[in-house]
N, C-alpha and C positions, 0 to 999 in steps of 0.2 A: 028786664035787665036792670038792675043795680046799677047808678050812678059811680060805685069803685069798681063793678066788673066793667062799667063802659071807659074810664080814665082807662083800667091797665089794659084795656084790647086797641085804645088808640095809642096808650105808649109803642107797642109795636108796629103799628099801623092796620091793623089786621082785624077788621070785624069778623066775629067769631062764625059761623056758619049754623043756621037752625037742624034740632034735631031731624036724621032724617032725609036731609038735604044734600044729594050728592052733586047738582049741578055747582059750577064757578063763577057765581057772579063778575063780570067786569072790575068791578069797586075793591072787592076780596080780593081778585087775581093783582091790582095795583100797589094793594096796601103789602101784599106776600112779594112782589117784585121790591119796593120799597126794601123792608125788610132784609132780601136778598144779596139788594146792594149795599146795603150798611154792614153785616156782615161780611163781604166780600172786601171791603177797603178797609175792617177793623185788622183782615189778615193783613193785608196788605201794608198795614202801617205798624202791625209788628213788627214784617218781616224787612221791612225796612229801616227800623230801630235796631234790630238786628245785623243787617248788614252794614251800617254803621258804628258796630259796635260795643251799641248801646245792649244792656241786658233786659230781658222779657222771660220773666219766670215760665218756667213748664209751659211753651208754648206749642201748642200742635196745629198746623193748619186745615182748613177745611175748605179751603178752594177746588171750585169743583164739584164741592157736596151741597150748596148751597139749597137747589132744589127739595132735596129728598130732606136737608135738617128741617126748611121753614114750611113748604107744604102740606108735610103730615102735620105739623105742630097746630096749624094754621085752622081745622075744623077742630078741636079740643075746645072743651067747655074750659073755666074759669078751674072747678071743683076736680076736674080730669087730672090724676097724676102723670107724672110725667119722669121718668128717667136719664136723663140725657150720656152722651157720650165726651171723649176728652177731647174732641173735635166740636163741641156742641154751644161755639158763640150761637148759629143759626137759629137753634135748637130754643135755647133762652132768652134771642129776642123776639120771635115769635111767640113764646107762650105769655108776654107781658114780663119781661126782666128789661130794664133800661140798659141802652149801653152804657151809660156811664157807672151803672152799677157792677156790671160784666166787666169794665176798662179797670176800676179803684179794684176789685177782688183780682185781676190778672197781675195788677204790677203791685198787690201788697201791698195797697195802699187804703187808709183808714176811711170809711164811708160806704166801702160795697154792703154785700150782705152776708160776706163773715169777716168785714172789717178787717179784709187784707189778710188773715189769718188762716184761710184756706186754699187762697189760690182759685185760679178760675177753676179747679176737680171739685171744687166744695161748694159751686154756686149753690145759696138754698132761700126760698123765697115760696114757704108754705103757702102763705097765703095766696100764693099764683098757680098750684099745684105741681111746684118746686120743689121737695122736698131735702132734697140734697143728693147725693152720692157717695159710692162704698168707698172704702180705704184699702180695700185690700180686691187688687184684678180680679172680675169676674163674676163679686159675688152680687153684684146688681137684681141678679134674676131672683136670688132669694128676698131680695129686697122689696122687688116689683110687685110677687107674685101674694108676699104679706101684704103690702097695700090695698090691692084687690081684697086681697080676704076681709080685711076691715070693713072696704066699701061693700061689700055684699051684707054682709053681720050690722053694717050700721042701716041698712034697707036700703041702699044709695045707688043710683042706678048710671053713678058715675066710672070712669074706666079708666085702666092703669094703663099708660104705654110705654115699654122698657126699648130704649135704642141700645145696638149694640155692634159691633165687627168679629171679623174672621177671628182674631185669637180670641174674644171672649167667649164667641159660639162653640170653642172649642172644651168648654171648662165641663166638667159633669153635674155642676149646682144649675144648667140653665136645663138639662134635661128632668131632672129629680122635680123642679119647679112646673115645669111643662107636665109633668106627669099629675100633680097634683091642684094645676088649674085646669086638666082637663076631668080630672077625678068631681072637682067641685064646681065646675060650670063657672069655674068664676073669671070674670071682666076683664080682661088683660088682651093687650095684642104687645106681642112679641114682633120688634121690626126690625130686622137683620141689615146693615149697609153695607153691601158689597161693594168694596170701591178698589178690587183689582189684588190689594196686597195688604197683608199682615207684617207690617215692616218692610221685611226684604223677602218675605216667602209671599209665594201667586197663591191665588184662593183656591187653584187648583191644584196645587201640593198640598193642601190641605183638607179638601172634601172635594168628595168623587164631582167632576165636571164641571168642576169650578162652581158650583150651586151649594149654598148653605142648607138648604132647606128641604129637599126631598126628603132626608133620614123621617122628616117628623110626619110625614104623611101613616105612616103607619098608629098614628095616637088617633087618626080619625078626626081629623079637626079638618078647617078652610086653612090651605094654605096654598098661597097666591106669591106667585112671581111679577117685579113690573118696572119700570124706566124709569126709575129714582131720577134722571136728569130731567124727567119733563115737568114740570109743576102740577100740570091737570090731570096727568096721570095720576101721581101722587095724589092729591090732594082727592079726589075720585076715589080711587083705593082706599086710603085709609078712611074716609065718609063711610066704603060702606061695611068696613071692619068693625068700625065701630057701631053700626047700626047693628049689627049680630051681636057683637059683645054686649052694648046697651042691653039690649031684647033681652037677655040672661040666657043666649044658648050657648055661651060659654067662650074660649080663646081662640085667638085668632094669630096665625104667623105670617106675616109676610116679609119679603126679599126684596128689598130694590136695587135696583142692576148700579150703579154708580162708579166715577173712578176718582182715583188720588190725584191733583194735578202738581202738589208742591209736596215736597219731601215731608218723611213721616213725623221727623221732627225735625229741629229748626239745624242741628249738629248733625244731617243724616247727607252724606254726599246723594244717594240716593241713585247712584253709578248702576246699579241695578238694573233701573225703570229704560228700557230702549227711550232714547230721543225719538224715531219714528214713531212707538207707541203715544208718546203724549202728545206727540202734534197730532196725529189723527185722533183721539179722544177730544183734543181743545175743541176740533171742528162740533163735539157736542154737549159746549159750554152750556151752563144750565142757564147762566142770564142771557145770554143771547138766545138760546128756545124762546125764551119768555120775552125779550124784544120782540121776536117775530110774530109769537103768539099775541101779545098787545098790539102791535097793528094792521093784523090782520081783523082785531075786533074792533077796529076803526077806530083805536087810539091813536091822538095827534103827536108826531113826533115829537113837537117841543114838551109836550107834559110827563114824557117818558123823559126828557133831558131832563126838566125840571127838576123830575123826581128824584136824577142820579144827582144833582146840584144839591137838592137840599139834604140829600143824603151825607155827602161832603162836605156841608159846612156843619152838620151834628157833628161829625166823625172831629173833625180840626176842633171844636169848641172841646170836646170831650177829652182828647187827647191834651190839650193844655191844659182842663184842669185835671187831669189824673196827674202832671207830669206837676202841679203846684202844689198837689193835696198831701198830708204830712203820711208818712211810712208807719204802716203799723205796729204797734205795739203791746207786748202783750200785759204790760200791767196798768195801762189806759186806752181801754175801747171800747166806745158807744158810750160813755160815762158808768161802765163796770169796771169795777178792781178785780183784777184776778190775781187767788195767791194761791 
């Protein structure tokens, strides 16, 4: 490993996992819980900017999803693309994007990595196998699935992974794509987040039994159902999607089971969602699995505080300089003139 691939796997915290390697090391599981939490309080301090009245561009939360964004992310090489979704802080600080780069691109401010000028939809950080996102709903999959195609055509035996939900699953560019990375064998896993609802429609008004993914069993491929909330599940799953796709026996789809716990966006009363549904869901908070799961492998409670401590005073550092840093511009950014 590269001395820049080891900085950007410890910016997230998260050493990358060897080819191959489907068990979770202790250290892994720590650095992805890490991660976890610092996503989980960058929503948090949204939506508290928010409720304050203060403004948070295009903000969508992903409380709740924390498991399923960082854990899959979390075995992906350096060179692995990556597609993320509009819920996808988790998503970005696990594959190596800093938060404070994620915090300047959310509130439009000059420094992220499109210099405030995209919004957190446009995080793009190639070099991390970031590449960026579509502009127009849905068409990610054609996006993804050209990716792969490169990495095949360049001999690369590295792998694209497209995240996505219920209305995007629902578009005809992700089947068209599907069809023609199972046509060419090529590298892709397709990972569906079910996390209960499409706005304000259930995932069961939408595909038969509330399941995204049965329709594709008919292309002949692996496709696997699994507990987007638990981390080891995930991170297990995707290890061994990617060990088939690696191999070049072609795409892979999986579904993790996951739920919304905070409104779909920040303006959504959300009157919808039963109160009894979300409390019983909270009871299967993804970072509390992963407390439990840490000490049960015989991690010391203080280091699991520790970890949510320093997790907290990043978030607070970060958040004051986003709220110092000058607003972007578009005829001075990054010392280009645009006319």
């Amino acid at each position: 490993m590269s001395s820049a691939d080891a900085d950007a796997e410890m910016t997230s915290g998260i050493r990358r996992q060897g080819p191959g390697g489907t068990a979770l090391p202790t250290e892994i599981y720590l650095g992805m819980f890490r991660t976890m939490i610092l996503s989980r309080r960058f929503d948090e301090a949204c939506a508290a900017l928010l409720g304050a009245g203060k403004p948070v561009p295009h903000f969508h939360s992903g409380v709740g999803q924390e498991a399923l964004m960082v854990a899959a992310v979390a075995p992906l090489r350096r060179d692995d693309q990556m597609i993320y979704t509009h819920r996808g802080y988790g998503h970005l600080l696990a594959k190596g994007v800093s938060l404070r780069e994620v915090a300047l691109d959310t509130f439009m401010k000059r420094g992220g990595t499109n210099n405030g000028l995209g919004g957190n939809m446009h995080v793009a950080r190639p070099d991390l196998g970031v590449p960026g996102r579509e502009g127009v709903f849905g068409t990610r999959f054609g996006i993804a699935t050209g990716l792969a195609l490169a990495q095949t055509l360049d001999g690369s035996d590295a792998v694209t992974v497209c995240f996505y939900g219920e209305a995007a699953g629902a578009r005809g560019i992700l089947y068209e794509s599907l069809n023609m990375a199972v046509l060419w064998k090529l590298p892709i896993i397709y990972i569906a987040e079910n996390n209960g609802w499409s706005f304000s429609s259930r995932t069961e008004w939408l595909f038969p039994n509330g399941r995204m993914t049965p329709v594709w069993r008919g292309f002949d491929i692996p496709v696997e159902e699994f507990d987007g909330n638990d981390p080891e599940v995930t991170f297990t799953t995707v290890c061994r999607a990617l060990d088939h796709a690696r191999s070049g026996a072609g795409p892979v789809v999986l579904e993790g089971l996951t739920y919304r716990l905070d409104p779909h966006i920040w303006y959504d009363p959300a009157d919808y969602q039963p109160n009894a549904e979300i409390a019983s869901r909270r009871e299967r908070d993804p970072l509390a699995i992963a407390r439990r799961h840490l000490v049960k492998r015989g991690v010391a409670i203080d280091r699991i505080q520790s970890i949510e401590q320093e997790a907290a005073r990043e978030l607070e550092e970060v958040m004051r300089e986003t709220e110092a840093a000058p607003w972007a511009g578009w005829n001075t950014n990054a010392g280009v003139v645009l006319t």
